[in-house]
C-alpha atoms as an extended CHARMM CRD file, in Angstrom:
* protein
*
       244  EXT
         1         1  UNK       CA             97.4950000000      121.9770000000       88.8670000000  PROA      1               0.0000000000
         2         2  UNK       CA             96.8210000000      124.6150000000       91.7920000000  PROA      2               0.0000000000
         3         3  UNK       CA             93.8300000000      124.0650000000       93.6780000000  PROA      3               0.0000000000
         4         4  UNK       CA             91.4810000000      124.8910000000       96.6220000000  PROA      4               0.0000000000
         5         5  UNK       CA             90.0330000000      123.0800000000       99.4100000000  PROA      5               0.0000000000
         6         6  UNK       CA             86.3010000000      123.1060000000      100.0970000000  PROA      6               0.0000000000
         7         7  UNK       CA             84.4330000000      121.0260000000      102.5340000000  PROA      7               0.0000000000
         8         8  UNK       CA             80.9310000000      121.8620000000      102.6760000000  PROA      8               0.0000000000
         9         9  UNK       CA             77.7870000000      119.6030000000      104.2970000000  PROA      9               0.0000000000
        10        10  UNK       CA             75.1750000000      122.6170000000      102.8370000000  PROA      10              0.0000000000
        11        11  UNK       CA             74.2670000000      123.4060000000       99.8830000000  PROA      11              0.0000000000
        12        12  UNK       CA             74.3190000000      127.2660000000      100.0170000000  PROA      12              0.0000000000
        13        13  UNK       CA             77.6890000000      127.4230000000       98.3990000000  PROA      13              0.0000000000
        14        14  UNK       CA             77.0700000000      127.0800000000       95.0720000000  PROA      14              0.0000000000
        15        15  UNK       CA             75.6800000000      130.1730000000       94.0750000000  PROA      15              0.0000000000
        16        16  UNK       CA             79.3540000000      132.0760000000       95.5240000000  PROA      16              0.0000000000
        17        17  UNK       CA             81.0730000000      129.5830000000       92.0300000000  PROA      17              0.0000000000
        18        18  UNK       CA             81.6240000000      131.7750000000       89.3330000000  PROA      18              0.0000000000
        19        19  UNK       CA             79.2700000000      131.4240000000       86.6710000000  PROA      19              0.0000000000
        20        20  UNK       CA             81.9300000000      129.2670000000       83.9200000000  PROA      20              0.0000000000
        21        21  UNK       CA             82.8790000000      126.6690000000       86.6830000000  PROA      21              0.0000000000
        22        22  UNK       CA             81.6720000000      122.9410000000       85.6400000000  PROA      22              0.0000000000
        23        23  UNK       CA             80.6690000000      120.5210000000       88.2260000000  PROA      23              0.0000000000
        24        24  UNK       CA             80.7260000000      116.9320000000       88.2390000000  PROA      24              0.0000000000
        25        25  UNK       CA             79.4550000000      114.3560000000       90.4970000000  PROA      25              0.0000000000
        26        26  UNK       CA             81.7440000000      111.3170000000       91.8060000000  PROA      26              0.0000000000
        27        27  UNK       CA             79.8230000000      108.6580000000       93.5450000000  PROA      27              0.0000000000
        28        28  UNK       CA             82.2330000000      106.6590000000       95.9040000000  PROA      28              0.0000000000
        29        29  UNK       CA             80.9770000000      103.5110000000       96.3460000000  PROA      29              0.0000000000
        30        30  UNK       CA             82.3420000000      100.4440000000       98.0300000000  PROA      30              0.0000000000
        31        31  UNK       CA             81.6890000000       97.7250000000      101.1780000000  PROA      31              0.0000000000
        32        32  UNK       CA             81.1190000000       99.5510000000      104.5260000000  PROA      32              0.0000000000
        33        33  UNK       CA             84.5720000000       99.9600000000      106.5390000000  PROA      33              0.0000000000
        34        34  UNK       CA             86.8100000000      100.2170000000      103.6410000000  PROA      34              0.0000000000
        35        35  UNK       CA             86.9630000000      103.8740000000      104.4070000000  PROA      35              0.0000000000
        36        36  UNK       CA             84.7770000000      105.3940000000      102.2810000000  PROA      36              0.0000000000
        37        37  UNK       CA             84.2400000000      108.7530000000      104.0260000000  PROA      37              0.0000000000
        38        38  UNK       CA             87.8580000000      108.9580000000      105.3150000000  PROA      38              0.0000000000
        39        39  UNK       CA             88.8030000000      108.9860000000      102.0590000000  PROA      39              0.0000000000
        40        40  UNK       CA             86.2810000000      111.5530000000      100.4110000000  PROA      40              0.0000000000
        41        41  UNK       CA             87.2310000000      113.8850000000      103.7820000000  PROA      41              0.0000000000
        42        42  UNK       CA             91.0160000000      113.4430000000      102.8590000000  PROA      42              0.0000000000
        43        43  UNK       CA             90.4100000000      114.2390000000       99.3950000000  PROA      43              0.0000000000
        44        44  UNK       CA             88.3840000000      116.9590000000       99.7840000000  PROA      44              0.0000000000
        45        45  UNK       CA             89.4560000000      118.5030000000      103.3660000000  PROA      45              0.0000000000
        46        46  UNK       CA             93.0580000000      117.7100000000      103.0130000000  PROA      46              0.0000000000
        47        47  UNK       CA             93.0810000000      116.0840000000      106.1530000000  PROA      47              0.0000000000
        48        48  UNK       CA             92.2030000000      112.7080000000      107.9870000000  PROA      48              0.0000000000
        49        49  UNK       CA             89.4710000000      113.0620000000      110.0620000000  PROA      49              0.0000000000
        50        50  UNK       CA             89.5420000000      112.9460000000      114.0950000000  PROA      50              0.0000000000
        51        51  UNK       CA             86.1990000000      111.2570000000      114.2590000000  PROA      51              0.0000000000
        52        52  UNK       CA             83.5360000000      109.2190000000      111.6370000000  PROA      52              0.0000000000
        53        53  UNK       CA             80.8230000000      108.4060000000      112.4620000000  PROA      53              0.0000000000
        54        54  UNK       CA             78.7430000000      105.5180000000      109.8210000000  PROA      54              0.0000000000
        55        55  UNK       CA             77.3060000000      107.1120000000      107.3150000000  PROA      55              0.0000000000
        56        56  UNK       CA             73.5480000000      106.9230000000      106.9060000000  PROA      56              0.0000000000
        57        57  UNK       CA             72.0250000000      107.7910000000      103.6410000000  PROA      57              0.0000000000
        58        58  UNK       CA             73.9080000000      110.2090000000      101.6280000000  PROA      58              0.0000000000
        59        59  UNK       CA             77.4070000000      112.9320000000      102.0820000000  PROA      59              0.0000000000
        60        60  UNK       CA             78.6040000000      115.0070000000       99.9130000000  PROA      60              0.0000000000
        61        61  UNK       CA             81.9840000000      116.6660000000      100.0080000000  PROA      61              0.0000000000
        62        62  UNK       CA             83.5790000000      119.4570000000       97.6550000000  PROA      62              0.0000000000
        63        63  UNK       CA             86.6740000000      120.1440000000       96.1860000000  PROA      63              0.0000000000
        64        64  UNK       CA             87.0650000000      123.0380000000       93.7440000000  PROA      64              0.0000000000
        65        65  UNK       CA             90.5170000000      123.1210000000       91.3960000000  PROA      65              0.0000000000
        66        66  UNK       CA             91.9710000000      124.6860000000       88.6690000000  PROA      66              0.0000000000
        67        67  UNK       CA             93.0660000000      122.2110000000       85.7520000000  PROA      67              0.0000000000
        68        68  UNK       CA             95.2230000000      124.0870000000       83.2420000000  PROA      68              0.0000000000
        69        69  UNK       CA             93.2900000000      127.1470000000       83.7810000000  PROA      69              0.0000000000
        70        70  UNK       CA             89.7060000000      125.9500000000       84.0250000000  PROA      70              0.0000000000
        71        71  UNK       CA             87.9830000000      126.0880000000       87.3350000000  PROA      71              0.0000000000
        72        72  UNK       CA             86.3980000000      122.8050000000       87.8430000000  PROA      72              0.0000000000
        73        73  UNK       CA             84.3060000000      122.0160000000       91.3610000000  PROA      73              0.0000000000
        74        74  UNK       CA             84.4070000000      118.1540000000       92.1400000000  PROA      74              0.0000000000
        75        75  UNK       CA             81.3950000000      116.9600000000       94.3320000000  PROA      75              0.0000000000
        76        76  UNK       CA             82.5400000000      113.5440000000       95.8490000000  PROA      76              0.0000000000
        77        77  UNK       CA             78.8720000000      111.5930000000       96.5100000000  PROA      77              0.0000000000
        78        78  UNK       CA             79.8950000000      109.2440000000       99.8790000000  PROA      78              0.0000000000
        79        79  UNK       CA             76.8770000000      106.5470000000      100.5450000000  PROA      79              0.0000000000
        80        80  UNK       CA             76.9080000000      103.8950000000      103.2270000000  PROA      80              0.0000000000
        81        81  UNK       CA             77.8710000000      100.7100000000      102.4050000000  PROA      81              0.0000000000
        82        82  UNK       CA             75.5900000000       98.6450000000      103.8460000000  PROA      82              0.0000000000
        83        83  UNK       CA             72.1170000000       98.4890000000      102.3280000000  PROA      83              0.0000000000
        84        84  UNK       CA             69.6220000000       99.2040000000      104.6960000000  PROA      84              0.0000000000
        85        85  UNK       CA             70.8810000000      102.7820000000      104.7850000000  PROA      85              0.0000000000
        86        86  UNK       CA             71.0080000000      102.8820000000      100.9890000000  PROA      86              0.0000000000
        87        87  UNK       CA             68.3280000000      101.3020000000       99.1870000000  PROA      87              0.0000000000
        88        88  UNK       CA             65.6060000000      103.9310000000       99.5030000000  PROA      88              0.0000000000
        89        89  UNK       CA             68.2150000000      106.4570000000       97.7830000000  PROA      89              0.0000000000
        90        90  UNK       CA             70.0370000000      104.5080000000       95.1750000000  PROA      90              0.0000000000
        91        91  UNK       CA             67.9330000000      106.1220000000       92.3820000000  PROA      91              0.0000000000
        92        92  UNK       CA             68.9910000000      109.2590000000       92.9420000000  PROA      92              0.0000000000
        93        93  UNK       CA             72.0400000000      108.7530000000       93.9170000000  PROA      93              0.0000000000
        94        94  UNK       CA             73.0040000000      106.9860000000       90.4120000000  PROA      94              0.0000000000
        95        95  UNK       CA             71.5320000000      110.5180000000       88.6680000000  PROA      95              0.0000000000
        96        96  UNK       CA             73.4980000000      112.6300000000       86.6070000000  PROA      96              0.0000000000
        97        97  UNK       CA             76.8930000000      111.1460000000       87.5140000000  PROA      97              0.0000000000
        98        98  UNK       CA             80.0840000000      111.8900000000       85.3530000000  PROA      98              0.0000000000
        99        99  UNK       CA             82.5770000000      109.5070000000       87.1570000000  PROA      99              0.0000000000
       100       100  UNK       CA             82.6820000000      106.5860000000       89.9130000000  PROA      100             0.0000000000
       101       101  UNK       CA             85.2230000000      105.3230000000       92.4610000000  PROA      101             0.0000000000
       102       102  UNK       CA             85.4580000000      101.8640000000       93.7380000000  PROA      102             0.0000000000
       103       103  UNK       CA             86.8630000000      101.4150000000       96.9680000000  PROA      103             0.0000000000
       104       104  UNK       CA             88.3550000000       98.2790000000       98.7180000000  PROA      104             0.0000000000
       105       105  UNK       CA             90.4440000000       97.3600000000      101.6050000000  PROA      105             0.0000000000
       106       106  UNK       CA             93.3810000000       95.9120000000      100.6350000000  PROA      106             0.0000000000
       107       107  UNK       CA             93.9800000000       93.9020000000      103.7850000000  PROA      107             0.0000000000
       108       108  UNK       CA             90.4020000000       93.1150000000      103.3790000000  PROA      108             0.0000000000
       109       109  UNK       CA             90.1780000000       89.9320000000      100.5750000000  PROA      109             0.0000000000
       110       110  UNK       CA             85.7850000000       90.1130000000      101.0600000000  PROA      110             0.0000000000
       111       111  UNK       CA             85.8720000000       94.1090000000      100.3190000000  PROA      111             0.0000000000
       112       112  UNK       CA             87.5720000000       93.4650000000       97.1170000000  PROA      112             0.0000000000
       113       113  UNK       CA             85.2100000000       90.0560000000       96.0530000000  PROA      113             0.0000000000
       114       114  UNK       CA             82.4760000000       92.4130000000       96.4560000000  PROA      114             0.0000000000
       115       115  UNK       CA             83.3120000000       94.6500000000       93.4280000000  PROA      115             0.0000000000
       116       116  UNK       CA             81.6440000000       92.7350000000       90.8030000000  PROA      116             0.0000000000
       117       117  UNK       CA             78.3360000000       93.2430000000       92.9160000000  PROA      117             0.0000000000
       118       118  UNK       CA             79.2070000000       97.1960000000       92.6530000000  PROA      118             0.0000000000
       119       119  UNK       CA             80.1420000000       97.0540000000       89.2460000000  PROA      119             0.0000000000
       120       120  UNK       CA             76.4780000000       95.2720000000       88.5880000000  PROA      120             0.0000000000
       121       121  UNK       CA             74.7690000000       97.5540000000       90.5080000000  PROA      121             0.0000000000
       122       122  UNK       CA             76.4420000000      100.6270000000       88.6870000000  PROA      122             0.0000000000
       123       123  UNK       CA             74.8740000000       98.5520000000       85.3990000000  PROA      123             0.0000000000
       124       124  UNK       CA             71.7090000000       98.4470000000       86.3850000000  PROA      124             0.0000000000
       125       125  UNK       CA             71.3440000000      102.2040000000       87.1470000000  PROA      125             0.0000000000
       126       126  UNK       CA             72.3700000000      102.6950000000       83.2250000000  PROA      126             0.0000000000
       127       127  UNK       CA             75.7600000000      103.6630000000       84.4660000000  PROA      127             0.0000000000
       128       128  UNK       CA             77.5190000000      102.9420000000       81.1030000000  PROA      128             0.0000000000
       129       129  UNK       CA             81.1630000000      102.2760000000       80.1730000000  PROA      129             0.0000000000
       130       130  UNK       CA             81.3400000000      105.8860000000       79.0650000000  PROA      130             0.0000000000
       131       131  UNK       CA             81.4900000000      106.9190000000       82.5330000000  PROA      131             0.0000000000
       132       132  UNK       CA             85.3420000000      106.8690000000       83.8750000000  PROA      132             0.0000000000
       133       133  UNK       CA             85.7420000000      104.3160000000       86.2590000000  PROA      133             0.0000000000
       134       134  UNK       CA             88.5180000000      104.5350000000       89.2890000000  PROA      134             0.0000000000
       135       135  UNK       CA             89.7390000000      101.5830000000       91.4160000000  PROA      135             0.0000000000
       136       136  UNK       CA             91.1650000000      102.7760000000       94.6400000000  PROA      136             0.0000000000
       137       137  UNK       CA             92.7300000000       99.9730000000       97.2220000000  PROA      137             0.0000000000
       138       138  UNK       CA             92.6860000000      101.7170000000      100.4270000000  PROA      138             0.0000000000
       139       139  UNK       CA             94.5520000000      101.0980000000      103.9110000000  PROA      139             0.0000000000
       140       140  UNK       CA             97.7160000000      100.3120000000      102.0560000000  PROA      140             0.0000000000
       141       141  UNK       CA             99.6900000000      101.6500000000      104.9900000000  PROA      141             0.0000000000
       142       142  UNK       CA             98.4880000000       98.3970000000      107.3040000000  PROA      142             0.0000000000
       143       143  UNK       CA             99.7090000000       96.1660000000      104.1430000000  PROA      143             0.0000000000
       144       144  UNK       CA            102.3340000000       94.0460000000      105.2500000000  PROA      144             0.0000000000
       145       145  UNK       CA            104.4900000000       91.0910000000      104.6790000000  PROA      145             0.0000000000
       146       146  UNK       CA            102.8100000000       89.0980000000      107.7170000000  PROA      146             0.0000000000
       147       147  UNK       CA             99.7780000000       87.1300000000      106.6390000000  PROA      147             0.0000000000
       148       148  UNK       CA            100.2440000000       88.0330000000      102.9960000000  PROA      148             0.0000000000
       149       149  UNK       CA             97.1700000000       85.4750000000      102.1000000000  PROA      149             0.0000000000
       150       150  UNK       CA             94.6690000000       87.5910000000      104.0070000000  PROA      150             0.0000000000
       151       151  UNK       CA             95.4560000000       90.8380000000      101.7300000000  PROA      151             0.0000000000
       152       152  UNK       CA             94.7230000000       91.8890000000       97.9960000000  PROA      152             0.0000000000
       153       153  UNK       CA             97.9320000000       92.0990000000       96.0740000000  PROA      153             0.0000000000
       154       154  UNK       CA             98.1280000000       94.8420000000       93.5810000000  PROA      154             0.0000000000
       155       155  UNK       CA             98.6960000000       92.1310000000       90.7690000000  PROA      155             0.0000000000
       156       156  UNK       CA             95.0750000000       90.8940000000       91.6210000000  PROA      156             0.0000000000
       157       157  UNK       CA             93.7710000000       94.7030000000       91.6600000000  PROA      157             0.0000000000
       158       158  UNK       CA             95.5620000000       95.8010000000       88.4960000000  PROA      158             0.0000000000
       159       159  UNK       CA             93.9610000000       92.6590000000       86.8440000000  PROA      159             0.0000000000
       160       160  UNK       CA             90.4540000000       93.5860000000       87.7630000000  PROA      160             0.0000000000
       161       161  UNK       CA             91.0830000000       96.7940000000       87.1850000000  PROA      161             0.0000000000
       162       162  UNK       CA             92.0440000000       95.8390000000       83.5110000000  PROA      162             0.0000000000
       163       163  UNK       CA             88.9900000000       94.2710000000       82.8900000000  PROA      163             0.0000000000
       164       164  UNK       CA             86.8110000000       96.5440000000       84.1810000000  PROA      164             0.0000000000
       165       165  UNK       CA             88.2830000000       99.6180000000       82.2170000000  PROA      165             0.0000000000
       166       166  UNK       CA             89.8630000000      101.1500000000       85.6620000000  PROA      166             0.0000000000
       167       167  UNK       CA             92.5980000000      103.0800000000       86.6710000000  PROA      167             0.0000000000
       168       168  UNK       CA             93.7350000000      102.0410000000       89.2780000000  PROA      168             0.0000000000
       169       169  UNK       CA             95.6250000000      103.5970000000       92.8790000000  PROA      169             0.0000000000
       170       170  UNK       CA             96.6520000000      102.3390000000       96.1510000000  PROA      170             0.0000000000
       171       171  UNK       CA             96.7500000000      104.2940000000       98.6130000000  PROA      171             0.0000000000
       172       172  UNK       CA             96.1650000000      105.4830000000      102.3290000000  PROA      172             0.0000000000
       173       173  UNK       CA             93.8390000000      108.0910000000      103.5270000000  PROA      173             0.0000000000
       174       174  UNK       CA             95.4350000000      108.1570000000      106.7560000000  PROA      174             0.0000000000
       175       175  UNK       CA             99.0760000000      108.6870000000      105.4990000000  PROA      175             0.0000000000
       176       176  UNK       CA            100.9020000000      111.9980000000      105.3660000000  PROA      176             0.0000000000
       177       177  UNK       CA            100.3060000000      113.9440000000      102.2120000000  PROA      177             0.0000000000
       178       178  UNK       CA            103.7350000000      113.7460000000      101.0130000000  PROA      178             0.0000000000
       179       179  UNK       CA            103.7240000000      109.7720000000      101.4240000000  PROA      179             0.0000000000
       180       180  UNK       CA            105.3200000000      108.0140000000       98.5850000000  PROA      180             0.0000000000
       181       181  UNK       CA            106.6650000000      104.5310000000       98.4970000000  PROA      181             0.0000000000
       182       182  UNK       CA            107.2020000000      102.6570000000      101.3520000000  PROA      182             0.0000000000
       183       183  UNK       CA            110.4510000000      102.4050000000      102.5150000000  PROA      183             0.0000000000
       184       184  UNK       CA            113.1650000000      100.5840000000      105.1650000000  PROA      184             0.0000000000
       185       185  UNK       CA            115.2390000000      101.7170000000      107.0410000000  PROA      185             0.0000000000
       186       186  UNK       CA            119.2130000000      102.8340000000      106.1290000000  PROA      186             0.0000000000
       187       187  UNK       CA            120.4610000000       99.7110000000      105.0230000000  PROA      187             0.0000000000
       188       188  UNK       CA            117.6220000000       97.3930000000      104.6130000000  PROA      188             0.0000000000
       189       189  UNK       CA            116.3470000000       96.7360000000      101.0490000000  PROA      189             0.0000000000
       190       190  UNK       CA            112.8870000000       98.9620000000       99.7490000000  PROA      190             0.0000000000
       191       191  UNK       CA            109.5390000000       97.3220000000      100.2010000000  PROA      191             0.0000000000
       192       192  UNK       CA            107.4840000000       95.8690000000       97.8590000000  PROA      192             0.0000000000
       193       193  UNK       CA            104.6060000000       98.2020000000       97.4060000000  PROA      193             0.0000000000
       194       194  UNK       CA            104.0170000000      101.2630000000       96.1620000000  PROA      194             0.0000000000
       195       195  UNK       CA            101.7640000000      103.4040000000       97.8380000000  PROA      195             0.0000000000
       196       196  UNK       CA             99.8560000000      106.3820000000       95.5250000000  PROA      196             0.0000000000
       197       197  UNK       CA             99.2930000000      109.5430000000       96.9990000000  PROA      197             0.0000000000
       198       198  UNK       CA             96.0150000000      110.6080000000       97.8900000000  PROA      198             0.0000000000
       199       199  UNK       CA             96.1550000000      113.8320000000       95.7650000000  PROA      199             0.0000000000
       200       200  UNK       CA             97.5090000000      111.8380000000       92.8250000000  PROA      200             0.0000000000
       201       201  UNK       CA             93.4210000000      110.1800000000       92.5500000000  PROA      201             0.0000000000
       202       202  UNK       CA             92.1550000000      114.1290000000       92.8280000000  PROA      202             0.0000000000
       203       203  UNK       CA             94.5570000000      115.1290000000       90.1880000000  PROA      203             0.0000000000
       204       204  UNK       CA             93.3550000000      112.2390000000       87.5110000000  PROA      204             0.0000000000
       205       205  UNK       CA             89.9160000000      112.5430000000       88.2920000000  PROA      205             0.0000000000
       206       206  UNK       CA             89.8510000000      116.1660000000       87.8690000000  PROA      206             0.0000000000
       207       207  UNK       CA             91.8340000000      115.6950000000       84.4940000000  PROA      207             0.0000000000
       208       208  UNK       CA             89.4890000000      113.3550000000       83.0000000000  PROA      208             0.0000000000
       209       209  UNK       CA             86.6510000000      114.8150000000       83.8230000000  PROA      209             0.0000000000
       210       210  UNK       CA             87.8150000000      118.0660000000       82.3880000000  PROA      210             0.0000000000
       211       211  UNK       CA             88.0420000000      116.1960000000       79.0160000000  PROA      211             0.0000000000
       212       212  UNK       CA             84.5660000000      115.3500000000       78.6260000000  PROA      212             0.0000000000
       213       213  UNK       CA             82.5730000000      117.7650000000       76.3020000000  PROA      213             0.0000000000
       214       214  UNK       CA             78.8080000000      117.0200000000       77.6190000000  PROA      214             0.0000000000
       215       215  UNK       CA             77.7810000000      120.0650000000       79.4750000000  PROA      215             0.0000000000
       216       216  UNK       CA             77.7760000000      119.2550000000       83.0220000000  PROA      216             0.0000000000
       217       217  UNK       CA             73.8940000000      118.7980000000       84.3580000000  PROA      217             0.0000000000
       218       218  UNK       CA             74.6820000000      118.8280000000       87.9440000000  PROA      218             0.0000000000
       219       219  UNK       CA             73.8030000000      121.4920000000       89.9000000000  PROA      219             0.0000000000
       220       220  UNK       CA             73.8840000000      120.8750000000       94.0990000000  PROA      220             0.0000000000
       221       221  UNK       CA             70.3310000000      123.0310000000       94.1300000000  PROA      221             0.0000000000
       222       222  UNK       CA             68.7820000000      120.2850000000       92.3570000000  PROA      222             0.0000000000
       223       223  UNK       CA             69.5400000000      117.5190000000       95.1640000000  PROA      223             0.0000000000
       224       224  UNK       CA             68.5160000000      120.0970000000       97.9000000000  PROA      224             0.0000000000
       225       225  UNK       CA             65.5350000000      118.5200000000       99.0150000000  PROA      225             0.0000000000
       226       226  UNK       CA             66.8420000000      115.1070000000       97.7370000000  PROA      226             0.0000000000
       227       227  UNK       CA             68.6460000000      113.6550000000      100.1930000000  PROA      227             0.0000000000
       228       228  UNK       CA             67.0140000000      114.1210000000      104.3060000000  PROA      228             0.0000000000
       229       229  UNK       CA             69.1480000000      112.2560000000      106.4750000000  PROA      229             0.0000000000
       230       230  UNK       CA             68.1780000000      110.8860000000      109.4310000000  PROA      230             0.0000000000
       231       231  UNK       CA             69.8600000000      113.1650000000      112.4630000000  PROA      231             0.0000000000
       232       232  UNK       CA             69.8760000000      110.1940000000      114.7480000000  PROA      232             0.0000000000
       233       233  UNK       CA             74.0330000000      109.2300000000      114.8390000000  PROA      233             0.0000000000
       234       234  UNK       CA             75.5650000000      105.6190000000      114.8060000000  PROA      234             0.0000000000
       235       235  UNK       CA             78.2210000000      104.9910000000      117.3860000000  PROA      235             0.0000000000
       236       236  UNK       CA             81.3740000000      106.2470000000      116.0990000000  PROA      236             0.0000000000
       237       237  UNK       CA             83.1200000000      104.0130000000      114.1140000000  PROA      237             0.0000000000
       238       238  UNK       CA             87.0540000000      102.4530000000      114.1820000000  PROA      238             0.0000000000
       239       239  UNK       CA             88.6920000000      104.4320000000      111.3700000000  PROA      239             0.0000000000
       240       240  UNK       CA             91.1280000000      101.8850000000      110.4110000000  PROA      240             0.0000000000
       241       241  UNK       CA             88.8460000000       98.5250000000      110.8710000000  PROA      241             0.0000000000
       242       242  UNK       CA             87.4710000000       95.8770000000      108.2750000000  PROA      242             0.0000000000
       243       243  UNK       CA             84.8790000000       93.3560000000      109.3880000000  PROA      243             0.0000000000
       244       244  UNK       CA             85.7910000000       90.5950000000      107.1340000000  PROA      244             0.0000000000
């Protein structure tokens, strides 16, 4: 699967798409701090980001691919987590959406309890079952054996994920692109996670999505004067911190 990187904050880019390219709409949705827009960035940019700032209102990010010859242009929907900055929007933000990623910290245990109270939410904005669902632990490169108890084991994950009709990835947004599992040193035995790559979510995303035969309604004009954000910025915020 070749593909392109996009990263766009306007709107304006749309009309350059040729006229056969489908678009869907992922919503990323998750607590705030469990890296939400670090991860969209990575996915979309390539790249980690130098600065984040907390999100207020509504992102969007782009990533346009080719999947086994179709061009298909991936708009990644990044909210903030924290519901003062979303509740005004979540109507619109639910519209017209074709696939949704969950996102917890895996060394944060209250990130993770919170994903029945997304999965809820997702219900009662007729988000159906239809919809392809994607679990995504993130952080996985601070996961340790130290203080094992205060982290979400992939046995819990793949369990909820199970239920919930998720596939499911761990992985870092921070880590080098060509990041596989973790590994000791010469001579010391291999540890006992496996960490996805980032691009391996992009790639099974994209492939799913190009399955589905309902014409795709999305169209980035139609959100244009959806979404104003407020231009007033929030303190930057740690990249790599959970408040748990």
């Amino acid at each position: 699967m070749e593909s392109s990187l996009e990263f766009s904050n306007s709107l304006g880019s749309v009309s350059s798409l040729p006229a056969r390219c489908r678009t869907f709409k992922i919503i990323v949705i998750g607590d705030s701090a469990v890296g939400k827009t670090c991860l969209t960035h990575r996915l979309c940019a390539g790249e980690f980001p130098r600065r984040v700032e907390a999100t207020i209102g509504v992102d969007f990010r782009e990533r346009l691919l080719d999947v086994e010859g179709e061009r298909i242009k991936l708009q990644m929907w990044d909210t903030a987590g924290q519901e003062r900055f979303r509740k005004s929007m979540v109507q619109h933000y639910y519209r017209n959406v074709h696939a949704v990623l969950f996102v917890y910290d895996v060394t944060c245990p209250a990130s993770f309890r919170s994903l029945p109270a997304w999965v809820e939410e997702c219900r009662q904005n007729s988000l159906g079952l239809d919809i392809p669902r994607f679990l995504v632990g993130n952080k996985s490169d601070l996961r340790g054996p130290v203080r094992a108890e205060g982290q979400v084991s992939r046995e819990q994950a793949l369990k909820f994920a199970e239920a919930h009709g998720m596939t499911l990835f761990e992985t870092s947004a921070k880590s080098p692109a060509n990041s596989g599992p973790k590994r000791r040193g010469a001579g010391e035995r291999e540890a006992a996670f496996q960490q996805d790559k980032v691009d391996d979510i992009i790639t099974a995303v994209a492939a799913r999505l190009k399955r589905l035969r309902r014409p795709t309604a999305v169209s980035a004009r139609a959100y244009c004067d959806s979404f104003k954000v407020p231009t007033k910025k929030m303190p930057e915020k740690d990249l790599w911190s959970c408040t748990c």
